[in-house]
ChimeraX commands (.cxc) that place a marker at each C-alpha (Angstrom):
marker #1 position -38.50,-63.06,9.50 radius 0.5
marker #1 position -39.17,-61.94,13.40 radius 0.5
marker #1 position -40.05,-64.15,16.13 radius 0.5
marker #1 position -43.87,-63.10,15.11 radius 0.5
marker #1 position -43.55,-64.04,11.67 radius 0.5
marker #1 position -41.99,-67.54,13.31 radius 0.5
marker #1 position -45.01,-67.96,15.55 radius 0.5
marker #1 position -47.75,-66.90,12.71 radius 0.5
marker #1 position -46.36,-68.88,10.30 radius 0.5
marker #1 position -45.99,-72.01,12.53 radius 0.5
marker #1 position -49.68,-71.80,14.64 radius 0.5
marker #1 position -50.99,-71.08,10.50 radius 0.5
marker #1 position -49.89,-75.20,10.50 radius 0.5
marker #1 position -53.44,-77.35,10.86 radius 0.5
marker #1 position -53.21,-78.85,14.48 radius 0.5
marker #1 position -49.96,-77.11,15.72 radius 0.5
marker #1 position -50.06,-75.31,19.46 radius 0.5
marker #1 position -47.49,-73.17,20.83 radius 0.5
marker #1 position -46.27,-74.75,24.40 radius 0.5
marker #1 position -43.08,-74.08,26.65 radius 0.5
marker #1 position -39.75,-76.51,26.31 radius 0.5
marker #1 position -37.85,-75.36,28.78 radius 0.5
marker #1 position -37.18,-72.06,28.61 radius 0.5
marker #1 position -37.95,-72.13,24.78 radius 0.5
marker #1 position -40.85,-72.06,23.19 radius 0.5
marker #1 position -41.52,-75.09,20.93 radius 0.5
marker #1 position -44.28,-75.68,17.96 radius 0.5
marker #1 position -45.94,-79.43,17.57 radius 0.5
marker #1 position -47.85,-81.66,15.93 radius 0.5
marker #1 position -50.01,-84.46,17.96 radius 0.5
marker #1 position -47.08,-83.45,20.63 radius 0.5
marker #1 position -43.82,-83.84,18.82 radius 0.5
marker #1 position -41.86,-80.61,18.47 radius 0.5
marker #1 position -41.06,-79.41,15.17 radius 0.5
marker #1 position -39.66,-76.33,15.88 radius 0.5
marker #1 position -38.61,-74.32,19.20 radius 0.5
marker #1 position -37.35,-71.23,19.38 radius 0.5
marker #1 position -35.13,-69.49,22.48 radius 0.5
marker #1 position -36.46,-66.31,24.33 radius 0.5
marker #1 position -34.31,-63.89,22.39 radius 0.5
marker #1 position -36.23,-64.41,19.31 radius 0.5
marker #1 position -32.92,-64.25,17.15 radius 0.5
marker #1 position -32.76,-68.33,16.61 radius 0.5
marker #1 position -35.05,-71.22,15.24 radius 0.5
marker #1 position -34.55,-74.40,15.41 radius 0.5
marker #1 position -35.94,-76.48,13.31 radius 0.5
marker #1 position -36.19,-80.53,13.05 radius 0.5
marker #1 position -35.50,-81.50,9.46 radius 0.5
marker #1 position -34.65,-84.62,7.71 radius 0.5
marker #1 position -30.95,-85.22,6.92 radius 0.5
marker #1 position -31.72,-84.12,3.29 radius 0.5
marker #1 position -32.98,-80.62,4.32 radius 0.5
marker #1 position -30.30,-80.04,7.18 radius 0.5
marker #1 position -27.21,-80.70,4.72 radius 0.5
marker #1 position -29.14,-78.97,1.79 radius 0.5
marker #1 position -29.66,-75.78,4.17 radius 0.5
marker #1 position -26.52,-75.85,5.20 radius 0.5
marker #1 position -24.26,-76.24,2.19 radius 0.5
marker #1 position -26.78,-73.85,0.45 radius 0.5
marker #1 position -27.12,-70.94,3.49 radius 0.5
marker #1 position -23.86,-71.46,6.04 radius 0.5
marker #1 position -23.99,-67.78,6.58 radius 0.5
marker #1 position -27.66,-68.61,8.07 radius 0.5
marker #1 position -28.14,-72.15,9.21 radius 0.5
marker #1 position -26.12,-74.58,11.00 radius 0.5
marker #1 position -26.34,-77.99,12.19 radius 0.5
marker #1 position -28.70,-78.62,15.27 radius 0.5
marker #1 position -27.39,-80.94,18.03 radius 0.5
marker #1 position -29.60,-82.52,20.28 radius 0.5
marker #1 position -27.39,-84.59,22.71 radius 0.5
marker #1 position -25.06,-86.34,20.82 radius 0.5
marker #1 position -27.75,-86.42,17.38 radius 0.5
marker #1 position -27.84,-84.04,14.38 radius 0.5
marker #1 position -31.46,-83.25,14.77 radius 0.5
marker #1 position -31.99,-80.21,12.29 radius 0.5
marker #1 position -30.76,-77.01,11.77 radius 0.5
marker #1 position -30.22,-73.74,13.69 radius 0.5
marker #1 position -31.37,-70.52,11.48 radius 0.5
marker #1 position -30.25,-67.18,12.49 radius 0.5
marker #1 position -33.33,-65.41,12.13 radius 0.5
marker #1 position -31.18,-61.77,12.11 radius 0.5
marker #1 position -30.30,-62.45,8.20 radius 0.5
marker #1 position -32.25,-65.71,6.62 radius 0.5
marker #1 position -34.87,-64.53,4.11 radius 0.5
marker #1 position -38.24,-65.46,4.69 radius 0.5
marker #1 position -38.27,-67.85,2.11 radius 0.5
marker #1 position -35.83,-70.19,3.30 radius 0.5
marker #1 position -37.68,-69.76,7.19 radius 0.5
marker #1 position -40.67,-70.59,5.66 radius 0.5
marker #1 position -39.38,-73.66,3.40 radius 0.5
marker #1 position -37.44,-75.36,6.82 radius 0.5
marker #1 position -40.89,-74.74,8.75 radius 0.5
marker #1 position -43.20,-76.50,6.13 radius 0.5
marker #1 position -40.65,-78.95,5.83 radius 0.5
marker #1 position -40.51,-79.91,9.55 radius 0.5
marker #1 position -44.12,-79.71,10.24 radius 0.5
marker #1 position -44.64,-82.16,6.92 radius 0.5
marker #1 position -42.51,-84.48,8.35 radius 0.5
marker #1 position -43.74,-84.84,11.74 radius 0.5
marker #1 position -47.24,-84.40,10.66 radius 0.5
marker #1 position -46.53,-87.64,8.56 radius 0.5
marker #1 position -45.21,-89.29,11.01 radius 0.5
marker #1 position -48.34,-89.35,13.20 radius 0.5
marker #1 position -48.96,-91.39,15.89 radius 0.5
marker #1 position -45.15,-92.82,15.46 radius 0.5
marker link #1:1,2 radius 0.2
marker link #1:2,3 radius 0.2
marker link #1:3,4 radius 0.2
marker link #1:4,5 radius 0.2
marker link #1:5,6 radius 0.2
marker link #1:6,7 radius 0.2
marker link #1:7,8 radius 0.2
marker link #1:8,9 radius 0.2
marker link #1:9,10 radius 0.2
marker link #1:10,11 radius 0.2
marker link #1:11,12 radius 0.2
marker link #1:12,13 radius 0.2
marker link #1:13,14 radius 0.2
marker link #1:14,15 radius 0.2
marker link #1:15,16 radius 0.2
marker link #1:16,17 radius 0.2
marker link #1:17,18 radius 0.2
marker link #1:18,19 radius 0.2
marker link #1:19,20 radius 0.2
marker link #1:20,21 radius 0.2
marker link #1:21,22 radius 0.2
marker link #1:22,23 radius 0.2
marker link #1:23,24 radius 0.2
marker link #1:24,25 radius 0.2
marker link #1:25,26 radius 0.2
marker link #1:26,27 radius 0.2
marker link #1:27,28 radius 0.2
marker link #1:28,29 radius 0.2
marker link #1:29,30 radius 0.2
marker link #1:30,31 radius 0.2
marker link #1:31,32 radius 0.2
marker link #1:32,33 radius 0.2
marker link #1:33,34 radius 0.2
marker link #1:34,35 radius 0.2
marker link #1:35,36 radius 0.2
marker link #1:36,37 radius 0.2
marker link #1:37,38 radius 0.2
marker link #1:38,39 radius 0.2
marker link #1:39,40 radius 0.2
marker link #1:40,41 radius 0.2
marker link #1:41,42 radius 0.2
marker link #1:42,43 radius 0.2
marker link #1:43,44 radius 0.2
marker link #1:44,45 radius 0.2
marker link #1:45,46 radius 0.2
marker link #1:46,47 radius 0.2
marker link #1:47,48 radius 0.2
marker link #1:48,49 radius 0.2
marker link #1:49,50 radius 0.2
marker link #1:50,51 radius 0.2
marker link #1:51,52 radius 0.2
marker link #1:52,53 radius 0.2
marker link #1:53,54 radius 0.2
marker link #1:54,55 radius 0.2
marker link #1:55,56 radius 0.2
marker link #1:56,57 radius 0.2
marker link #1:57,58 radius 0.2
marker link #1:58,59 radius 0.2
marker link #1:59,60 radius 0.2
marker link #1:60,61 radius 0.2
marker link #1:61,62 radius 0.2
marker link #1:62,63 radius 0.2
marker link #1:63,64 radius 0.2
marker link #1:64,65 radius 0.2
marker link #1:65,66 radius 0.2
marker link #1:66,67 radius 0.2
marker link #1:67,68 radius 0.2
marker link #1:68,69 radius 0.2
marker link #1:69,70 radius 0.2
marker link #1:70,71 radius 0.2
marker link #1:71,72 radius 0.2
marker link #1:72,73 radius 0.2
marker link #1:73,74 radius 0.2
marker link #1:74,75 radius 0.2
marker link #1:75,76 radius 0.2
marker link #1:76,77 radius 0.2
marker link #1:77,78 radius 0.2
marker link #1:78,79 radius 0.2
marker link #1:79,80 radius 0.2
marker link #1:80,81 radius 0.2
marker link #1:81,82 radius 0.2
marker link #1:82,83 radius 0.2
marker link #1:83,84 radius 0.2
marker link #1:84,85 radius 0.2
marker link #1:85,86 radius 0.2
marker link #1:86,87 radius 0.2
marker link #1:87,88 radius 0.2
marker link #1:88,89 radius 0.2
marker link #1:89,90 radius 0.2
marker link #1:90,91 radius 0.2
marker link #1:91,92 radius 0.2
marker link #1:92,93 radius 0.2
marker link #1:93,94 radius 0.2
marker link #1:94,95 radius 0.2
marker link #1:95,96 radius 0.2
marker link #1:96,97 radius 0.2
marker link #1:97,98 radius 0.2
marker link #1:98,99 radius 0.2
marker link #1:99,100 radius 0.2
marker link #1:100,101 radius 0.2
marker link #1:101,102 radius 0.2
marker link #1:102,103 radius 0.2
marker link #1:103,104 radius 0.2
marker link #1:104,105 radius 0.2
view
């Protein structure tokens, strides 16, 4: 999946907008960031659970990676170059879902 198919896929969410983190773009939910993504379009982050980052990882370490933010494992990195859409798709959903759930939190 492109950097297109990233930002269809993630604006496709109900209530999601597109806004700039940085120099990143990032997806949300009632303002949290589920996703961002850098300018080169190669990467996605994504901000999964601890099940879905160590699942993605054991499962795909040719493709995803632990996320760091600060000193926290906050998700995983995806290397957009080689991860079938499936598995782009599945991390997406799965960040969005837990955000979304989290609501006003």
């Amino acid at each position: 999946m492109n950097a297109d198919g990233v930002r269809a896929l993630a604006t496709s969410f109900p209530d999601v907008t597109e806004e700039p983190h940085f120099h990143f773009t990032s997806f949300r939910i009632d303002g949290k960031i589920f996703a961002t993504m850098p300018p080169s379009g190669v990467l996605l982050h994504v901000f999964v659970a601890e099940e879905e980052r160590e699942l993605a990882v054991l499962t795909h370490p040719d493709v995803c990676e632990e996320l760091q933010w600060g000193k926290r494992l906050v998700g995983v990195k995806i290397d957009l170059k080689v991860a079938g859409d499936e598995l782009v798709e599945t991390l997406i959903r799965a960040a969005y879902d837990d955000k979304a759930a989290r609501g006003a939190d």
